[in-house]
MDTraj code that builds the backbone (N, CA, C; nanometers):
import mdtraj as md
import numpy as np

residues = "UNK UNK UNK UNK UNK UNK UNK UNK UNK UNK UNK UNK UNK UNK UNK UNK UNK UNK UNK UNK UNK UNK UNK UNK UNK UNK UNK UNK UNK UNK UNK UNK UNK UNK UNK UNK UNK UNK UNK UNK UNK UNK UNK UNK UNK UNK UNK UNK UNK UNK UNK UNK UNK UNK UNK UNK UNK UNK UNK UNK UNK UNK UNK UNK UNK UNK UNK UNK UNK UNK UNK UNK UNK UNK UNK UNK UNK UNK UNK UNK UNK UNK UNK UNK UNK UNK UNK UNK UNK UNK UNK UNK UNK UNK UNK UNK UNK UNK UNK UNK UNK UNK UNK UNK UNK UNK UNK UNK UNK UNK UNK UNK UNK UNK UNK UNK UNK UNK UNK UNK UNK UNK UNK UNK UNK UNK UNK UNK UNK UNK UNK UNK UNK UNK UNK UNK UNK UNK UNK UNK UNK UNK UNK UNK UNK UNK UNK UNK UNK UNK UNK UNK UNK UNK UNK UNK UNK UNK UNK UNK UNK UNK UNK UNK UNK UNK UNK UNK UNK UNK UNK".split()
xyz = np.array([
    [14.2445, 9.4818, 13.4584],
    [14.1029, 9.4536, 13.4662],
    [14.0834, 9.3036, 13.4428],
    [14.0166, 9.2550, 13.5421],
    [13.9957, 9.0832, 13.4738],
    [13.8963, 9.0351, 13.3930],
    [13.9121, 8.9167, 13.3474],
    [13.8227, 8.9000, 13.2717],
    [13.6625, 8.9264, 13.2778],
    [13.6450, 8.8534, 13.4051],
    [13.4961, 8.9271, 13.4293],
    [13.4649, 9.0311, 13.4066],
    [13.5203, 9.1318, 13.4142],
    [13.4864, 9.2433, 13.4390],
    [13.5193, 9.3522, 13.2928],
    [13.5749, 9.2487, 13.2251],
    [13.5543, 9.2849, 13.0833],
    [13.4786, 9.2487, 13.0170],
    [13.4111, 9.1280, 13.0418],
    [13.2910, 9.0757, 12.9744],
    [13.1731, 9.1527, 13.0227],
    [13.1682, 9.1973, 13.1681],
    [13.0832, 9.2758, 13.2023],
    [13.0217, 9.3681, 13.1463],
    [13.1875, 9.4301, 13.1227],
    [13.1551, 9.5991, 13.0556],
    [13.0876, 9.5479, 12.8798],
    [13.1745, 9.4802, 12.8417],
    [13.1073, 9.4632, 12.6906],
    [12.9836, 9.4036, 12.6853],
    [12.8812, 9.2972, 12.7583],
    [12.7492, 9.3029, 12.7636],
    [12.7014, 9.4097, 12.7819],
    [12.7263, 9.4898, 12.8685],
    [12.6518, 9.5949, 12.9290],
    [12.6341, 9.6864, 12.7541],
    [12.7461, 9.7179, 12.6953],
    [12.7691, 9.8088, 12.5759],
    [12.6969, 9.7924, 12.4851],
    [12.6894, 9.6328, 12.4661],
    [12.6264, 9.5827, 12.3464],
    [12.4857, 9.5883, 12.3804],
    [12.4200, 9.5264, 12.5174],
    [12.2875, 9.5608, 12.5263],
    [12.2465, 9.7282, 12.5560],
    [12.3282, 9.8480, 12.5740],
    [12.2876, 9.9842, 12.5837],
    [12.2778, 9.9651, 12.3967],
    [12.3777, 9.9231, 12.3261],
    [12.3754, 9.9673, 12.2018],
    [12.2350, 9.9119, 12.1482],
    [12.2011, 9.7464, 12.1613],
    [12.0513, 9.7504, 12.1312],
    [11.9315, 9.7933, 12.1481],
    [11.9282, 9.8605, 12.2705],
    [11.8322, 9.9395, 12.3502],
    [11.7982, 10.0547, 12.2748],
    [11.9403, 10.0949, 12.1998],
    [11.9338, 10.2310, 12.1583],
    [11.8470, 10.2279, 12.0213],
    [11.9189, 10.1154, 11.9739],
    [11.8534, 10.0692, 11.8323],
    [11.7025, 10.0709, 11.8569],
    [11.6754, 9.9464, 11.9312],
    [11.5532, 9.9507, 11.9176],
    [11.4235, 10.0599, 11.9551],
    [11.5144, 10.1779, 11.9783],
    [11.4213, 10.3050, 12.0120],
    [11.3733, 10.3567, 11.9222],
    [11.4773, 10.3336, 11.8300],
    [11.4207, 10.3898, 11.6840],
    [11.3821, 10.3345, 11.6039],
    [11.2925, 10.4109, 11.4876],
    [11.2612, 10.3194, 11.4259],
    [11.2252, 10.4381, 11.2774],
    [11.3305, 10.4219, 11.1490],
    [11.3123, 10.4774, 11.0798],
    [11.2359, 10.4196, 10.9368],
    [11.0838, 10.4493, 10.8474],
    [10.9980, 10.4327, 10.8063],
    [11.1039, 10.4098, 10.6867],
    [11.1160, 10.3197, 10.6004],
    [11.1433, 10.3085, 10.4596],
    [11.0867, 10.4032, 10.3959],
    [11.2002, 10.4535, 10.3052],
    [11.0672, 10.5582, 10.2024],
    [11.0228, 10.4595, 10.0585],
    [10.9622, 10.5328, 10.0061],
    [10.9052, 10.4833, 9.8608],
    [10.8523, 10.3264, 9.8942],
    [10.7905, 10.3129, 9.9899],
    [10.7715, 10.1644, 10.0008],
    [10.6477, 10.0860, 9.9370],
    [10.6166, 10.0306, 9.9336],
    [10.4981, 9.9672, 9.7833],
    [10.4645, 9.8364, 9.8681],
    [10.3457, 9.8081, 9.8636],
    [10.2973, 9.6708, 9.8738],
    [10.2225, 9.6360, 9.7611],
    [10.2530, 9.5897, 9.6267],
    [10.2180, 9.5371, 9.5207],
    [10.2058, 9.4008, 9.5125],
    [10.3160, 9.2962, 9.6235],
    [10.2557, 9.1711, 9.5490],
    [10.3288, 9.0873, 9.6733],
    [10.3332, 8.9963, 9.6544],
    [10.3603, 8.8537, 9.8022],
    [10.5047, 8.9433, 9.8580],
    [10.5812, 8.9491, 9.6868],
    [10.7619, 8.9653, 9.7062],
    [10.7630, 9.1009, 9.7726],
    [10.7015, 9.1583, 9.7933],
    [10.6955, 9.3205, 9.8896],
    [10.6707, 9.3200, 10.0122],
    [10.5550, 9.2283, 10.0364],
    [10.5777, 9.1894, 10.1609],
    [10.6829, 9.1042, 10.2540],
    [10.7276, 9.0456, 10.1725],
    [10.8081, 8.9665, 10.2802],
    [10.9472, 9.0524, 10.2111],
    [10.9690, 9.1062, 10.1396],
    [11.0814, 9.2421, 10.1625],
    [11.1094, 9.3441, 10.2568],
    [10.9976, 9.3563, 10.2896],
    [11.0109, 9.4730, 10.4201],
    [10.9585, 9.3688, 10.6066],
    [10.9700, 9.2231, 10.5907],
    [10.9461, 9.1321, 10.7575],
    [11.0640, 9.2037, 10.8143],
    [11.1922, 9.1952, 10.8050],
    [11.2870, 9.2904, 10.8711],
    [11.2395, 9.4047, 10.9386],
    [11.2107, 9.4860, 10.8937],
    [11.1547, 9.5938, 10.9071],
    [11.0226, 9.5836, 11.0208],
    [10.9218, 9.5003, 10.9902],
    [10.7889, 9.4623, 11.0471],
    [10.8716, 9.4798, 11.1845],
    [10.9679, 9.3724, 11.1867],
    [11.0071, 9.2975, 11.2859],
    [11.0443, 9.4372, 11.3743],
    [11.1022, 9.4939, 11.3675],
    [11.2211, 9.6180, 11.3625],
    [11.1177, 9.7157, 11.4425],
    [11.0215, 9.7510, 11.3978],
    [10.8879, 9.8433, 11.4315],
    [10.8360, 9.7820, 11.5284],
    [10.7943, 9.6728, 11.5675],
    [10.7458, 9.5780, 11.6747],
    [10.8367, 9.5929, 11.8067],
    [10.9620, 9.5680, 11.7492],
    [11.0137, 9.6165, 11.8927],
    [11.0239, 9.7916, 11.9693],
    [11.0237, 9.8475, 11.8932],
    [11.0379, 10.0008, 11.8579],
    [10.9359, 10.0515, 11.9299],
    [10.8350, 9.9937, 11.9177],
    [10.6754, 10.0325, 11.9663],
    [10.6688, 9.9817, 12.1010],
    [10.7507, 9.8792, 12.1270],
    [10.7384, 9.8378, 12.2729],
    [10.8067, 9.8882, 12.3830],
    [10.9836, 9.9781, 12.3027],
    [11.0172, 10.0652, 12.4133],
    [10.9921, 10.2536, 12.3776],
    [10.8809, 10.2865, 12.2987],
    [10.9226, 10.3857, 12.2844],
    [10.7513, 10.4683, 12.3618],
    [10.7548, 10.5553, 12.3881],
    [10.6696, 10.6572, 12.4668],
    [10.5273, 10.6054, 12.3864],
    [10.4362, 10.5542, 12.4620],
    [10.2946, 10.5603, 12.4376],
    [10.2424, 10.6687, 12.3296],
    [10.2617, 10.7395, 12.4400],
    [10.2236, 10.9110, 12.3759],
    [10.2607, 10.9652, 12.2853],
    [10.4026, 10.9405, 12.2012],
    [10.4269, 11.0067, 12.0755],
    [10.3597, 11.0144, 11.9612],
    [10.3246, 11.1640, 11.9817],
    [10.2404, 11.2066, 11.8324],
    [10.2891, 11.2399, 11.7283],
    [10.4715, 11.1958, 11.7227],
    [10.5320, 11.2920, 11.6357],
    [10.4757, 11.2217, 11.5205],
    [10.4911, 11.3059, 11.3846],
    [10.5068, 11.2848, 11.2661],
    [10.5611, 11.1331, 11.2195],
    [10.7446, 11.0934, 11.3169],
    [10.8123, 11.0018, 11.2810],
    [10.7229, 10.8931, 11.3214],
    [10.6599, 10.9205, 11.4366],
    [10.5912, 10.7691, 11.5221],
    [10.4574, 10.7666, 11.4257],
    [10.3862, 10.8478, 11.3470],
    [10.2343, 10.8104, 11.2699],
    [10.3093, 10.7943, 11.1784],
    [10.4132, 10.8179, 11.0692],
    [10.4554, 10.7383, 10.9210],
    [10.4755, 10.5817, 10.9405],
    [10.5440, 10.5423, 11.0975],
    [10.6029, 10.4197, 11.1131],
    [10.4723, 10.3805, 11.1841],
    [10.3849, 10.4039, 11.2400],
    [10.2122, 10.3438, 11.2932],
    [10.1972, 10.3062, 11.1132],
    [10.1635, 10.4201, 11.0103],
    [10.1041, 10.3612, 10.9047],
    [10.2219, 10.2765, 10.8463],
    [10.3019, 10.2800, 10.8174],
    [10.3641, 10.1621, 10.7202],
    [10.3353, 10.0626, 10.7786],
    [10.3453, 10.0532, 10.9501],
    [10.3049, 9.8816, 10.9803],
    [10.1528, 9.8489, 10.9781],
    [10.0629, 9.9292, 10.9832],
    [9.8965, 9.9470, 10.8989],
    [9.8729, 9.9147, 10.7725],
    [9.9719, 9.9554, 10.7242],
    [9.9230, 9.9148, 10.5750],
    [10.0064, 9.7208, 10.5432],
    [10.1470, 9.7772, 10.6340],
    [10.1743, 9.5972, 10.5645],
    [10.1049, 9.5466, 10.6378],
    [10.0504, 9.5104, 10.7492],
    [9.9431, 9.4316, 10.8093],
    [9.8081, 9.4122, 10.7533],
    [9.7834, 9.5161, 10.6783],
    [9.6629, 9.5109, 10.6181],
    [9.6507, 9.4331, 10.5245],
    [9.7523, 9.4106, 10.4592],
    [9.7658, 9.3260, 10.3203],
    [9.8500, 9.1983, 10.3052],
    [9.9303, 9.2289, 10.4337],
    [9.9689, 9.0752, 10.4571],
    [9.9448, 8.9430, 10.4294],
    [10.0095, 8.8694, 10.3140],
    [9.9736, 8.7709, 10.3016],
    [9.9623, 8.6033, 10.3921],
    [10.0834, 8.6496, 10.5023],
    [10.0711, 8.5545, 10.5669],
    [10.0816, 8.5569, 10.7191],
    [10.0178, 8.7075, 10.7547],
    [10.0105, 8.7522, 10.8855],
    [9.8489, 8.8216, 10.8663],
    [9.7612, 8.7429, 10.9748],
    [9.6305, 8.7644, 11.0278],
    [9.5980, 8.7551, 11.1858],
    [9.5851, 8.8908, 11.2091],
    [9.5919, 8.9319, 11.3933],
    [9.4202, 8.8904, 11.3920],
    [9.3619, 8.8452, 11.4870],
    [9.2800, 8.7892, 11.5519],
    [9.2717, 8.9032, 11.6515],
    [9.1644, 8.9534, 11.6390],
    [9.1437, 9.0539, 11.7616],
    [9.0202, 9.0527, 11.8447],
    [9.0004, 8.9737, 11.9717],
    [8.9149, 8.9567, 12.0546],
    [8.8541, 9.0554, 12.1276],
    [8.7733, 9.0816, 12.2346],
    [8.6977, 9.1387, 12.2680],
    [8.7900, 9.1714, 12.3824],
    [8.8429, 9.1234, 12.4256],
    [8.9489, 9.0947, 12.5870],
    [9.0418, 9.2154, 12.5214],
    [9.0877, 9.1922, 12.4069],
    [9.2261, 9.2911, 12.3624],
    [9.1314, 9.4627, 12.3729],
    [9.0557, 9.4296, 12.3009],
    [8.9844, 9.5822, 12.3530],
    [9.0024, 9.6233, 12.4807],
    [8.9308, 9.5626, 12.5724],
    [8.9366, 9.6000, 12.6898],
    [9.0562, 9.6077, 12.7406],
    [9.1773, 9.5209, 12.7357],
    [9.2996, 9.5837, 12.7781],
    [9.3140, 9.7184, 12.7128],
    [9.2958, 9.7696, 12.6082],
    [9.3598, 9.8582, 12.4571],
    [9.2375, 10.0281, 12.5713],
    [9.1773, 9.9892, 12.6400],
    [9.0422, 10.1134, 12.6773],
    [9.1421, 10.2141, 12.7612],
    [9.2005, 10.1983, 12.8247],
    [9.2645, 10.3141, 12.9070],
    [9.3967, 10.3385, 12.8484],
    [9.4404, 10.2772, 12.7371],
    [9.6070, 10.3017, 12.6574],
    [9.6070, 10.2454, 12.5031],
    [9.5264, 10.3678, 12.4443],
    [9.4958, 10.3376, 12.2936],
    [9.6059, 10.2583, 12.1936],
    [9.7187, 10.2670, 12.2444],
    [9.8616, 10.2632, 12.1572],
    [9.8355, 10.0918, 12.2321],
    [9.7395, 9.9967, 12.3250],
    [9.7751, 9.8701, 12.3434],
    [9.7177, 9.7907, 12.2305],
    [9.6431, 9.8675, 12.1564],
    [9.6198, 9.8149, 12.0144],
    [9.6768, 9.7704, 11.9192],
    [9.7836, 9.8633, 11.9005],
    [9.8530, 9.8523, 11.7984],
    [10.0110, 9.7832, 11.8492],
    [10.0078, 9.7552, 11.9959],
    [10.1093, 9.7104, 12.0658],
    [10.0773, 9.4880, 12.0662],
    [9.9710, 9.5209, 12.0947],
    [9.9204, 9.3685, 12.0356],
    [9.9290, 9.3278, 11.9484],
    [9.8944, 9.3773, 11.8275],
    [9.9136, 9.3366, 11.7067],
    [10.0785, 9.3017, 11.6401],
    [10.1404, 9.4153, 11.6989],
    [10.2647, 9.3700, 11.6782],
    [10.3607, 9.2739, 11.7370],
    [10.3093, 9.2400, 11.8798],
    [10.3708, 9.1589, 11.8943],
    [10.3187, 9.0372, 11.8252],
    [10.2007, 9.0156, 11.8153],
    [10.1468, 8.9017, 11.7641],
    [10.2376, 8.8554, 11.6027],
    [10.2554, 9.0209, 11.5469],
    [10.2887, 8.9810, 11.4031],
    [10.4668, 8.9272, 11.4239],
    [10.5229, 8.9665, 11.5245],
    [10.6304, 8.9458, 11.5235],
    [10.6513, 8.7945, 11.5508],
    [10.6042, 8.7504, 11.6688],
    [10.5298, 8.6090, 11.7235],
    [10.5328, 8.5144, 11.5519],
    [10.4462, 8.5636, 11.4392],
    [10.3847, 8.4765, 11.3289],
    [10.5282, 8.4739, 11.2361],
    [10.5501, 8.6053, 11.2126],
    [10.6953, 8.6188, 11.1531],
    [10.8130, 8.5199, 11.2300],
    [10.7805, 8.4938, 11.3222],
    [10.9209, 8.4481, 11.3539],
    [10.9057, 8.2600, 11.3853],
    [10.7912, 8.2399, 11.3606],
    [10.7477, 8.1200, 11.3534],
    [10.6789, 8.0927, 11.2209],
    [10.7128, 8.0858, 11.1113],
    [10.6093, 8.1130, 11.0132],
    [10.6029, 7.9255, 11.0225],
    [10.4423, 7.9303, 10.9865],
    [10.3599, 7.7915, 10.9861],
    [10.3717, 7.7097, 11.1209],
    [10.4098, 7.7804, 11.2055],
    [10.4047, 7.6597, 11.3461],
    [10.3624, 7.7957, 11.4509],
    [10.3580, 7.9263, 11.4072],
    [10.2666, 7.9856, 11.5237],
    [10.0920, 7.9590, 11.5396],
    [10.0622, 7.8879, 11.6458],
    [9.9398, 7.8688, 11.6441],
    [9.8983, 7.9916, 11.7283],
    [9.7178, 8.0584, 11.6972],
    [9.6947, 8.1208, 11.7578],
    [9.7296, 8.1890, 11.9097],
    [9.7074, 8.0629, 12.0034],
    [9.7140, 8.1113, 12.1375],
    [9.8348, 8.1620, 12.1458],
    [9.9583, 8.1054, 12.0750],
    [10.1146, 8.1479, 12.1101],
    [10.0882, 8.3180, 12.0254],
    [10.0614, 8.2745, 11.9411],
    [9.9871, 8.4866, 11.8948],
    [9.9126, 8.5313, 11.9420],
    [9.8099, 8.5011, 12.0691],
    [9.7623, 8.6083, 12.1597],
    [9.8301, 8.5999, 12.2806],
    [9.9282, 8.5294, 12.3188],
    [10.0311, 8.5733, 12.4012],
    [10.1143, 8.6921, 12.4064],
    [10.1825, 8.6324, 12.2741],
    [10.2382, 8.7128, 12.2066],
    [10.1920, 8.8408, 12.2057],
    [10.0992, 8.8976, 12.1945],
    [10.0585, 9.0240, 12.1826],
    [10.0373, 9.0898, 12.3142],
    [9.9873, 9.0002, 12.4109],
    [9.9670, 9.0298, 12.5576],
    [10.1076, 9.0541, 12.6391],
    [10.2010, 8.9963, 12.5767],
    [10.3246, 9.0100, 12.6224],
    [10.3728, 9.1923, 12.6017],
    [10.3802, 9.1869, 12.4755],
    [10.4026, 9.3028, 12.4110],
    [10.3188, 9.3777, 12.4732],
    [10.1949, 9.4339, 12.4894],
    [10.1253, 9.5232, 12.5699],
    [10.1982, 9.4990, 12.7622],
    [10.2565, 9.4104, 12.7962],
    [10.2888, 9.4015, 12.9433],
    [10.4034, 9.4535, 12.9260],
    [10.5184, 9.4623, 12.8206],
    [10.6241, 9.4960, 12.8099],
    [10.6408, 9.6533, 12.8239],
    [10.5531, 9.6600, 12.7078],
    [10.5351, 9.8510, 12.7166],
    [10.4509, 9.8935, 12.8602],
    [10.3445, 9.7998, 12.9793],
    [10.3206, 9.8889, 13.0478],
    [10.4292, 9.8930, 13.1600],
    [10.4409, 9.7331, 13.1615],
    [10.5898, 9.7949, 13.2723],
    [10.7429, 9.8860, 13.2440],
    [10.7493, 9.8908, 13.1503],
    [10.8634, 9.9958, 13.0688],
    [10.8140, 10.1700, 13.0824],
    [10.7126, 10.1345, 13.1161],
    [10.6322, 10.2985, 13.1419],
    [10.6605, 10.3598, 13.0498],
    [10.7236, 10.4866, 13.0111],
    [10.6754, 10.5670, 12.8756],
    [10.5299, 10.6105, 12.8457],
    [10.5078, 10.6648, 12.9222],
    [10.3615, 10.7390, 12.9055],
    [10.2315, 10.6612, 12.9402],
    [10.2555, 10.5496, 12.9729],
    [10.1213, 10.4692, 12.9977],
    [10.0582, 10.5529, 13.1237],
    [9.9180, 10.4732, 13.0699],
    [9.8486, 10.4783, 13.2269],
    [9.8060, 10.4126, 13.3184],
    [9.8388, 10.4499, 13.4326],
    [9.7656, 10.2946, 13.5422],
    [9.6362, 10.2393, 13.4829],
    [9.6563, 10.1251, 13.4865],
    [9.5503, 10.0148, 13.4887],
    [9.5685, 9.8821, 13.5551],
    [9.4890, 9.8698, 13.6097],
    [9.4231, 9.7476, 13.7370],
    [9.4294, 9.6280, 13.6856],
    [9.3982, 9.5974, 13.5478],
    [9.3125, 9.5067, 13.4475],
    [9.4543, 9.4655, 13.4234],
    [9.5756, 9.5608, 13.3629],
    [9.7037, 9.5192, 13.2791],
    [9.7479, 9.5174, 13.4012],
    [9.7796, 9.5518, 13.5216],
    [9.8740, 9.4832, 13.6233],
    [9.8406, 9.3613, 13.6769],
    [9.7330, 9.3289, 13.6780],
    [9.6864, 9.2366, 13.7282],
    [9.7499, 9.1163, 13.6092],
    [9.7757, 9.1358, 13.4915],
    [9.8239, 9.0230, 13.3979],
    [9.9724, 9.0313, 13.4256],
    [10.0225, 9.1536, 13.4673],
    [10.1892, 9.1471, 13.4797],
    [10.1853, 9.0322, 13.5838],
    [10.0806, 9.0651, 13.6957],
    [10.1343, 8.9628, 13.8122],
    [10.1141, 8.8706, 13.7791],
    [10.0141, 8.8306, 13.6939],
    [9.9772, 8.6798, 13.6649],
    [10.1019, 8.6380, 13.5756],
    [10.1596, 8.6847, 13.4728],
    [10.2823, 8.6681, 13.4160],
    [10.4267, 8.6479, 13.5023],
    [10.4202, 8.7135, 13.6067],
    [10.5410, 8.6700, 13.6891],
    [10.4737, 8.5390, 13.7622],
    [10.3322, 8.5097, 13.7889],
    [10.2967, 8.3780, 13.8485],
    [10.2717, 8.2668, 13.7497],
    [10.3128, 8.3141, 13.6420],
    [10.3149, 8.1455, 13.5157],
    [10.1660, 8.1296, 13.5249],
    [10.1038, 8.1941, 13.5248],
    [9.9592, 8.2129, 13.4885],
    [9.8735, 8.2787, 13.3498],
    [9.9939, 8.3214, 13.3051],
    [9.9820, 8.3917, 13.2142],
    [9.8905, 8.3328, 13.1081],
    [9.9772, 8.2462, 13.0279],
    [9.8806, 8.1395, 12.9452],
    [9.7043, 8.0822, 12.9817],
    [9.7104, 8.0346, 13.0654],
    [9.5705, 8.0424, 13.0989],
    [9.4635, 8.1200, 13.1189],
    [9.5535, 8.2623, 13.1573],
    [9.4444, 8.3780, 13.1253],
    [9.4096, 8.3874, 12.9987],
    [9.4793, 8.4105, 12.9311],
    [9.4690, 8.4090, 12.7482],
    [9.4081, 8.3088, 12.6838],
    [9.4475, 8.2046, 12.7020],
    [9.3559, 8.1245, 12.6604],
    [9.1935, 8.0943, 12.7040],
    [9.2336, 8.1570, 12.8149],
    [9.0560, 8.1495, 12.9023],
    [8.9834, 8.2476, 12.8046],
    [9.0001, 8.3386, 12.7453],
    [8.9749, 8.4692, 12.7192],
    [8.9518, 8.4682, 12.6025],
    [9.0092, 8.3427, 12.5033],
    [9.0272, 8.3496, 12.3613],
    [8.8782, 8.2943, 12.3265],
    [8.7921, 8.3505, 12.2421],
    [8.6935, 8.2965, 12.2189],
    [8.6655, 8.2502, 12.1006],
    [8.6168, 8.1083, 12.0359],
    [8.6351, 8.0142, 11.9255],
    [8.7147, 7.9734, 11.9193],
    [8.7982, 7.9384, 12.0474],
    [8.9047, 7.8258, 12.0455],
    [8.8574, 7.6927, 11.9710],
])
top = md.Topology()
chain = top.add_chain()
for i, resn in enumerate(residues, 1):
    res = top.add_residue(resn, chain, resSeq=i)
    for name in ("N", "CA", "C"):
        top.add_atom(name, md.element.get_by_symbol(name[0]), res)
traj = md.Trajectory(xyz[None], top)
């Protein structure tokens, strides 16, 4: 076998193996948000759920998918140094695929987490718009919408940014 074609096979392995990972997503138990040091104990995790939500079925009502919806509800809620900005535009994407709600937000939080003090807004409502385009073209239960394809195309036309920012209001 030559080399190529061994490097082949082992990308291929390693990205099925992340794929797999990131399908899941198991809720910490006993988890506490008491004070700054709790929160930024469980950003791993934040992080971890953010992607999880972007390849996994819209539609899951299980039990596992609402413990891991609330743990990232509650650390978002109390977050000391993550604040989602939620515009009027994100609604209206979020109206025909309730789960683009909570698909925004996470990307956004992942976006702030991974830039801490140099994510400026607009790069966090990208960020979140991304994450909602990710999950509708990945399908998993979505539903057609006109409004979110129309941003995929604008995203493959480097248009992307300017929609979002057109959209952001109190810039």
């Amino acid at each position: 076998m030559s080399l190529a074609r061994v490097t082949s096979l082992l990308l291929f392995v390693l990205l099925s193996v992340g794929m797999a990972a990131a399908q899941q997503f198991t809720t910490p138990e006993n988890y506490a948000f008491n004070s700054r040091d709790d929160f930024a104990k469980y950003e791993p995790q934040i992080i971890q759920f953010t992607q999880y939500i972007e390849l996994a079925p819209v539609n899951d009502l299980s039990d596992t998918r609402k413990e891991a919806n609330a743990f990232f509800m509650k650390w978002l809620t109390g977050a000391p140094n993550v604040s989602v900005d939620l515009q009027p535009y994100v609604m209206n994407l979020a109206s025909n695929n309730k789960q683009f709600l909570l698909l925004f937000m996470g990307g956004w939080t992942r976006y702030a987490l991974q830039h801490p003090g140099k994510a400026d807004k607009l790069q966090c409502h990208l960020a979140g718009v991304e994450s909602i385009l990710k999950a509708y073209t990945g399908g998993n239960g979505v539903k057609e919408d006109d409004a979110v394809a129309e941003l995929v195309q604008l995203q493959k036309d480097g248009k992307l940014t300017d929609w979002v920012s057109s959209h952001m209001k109190g810039n």
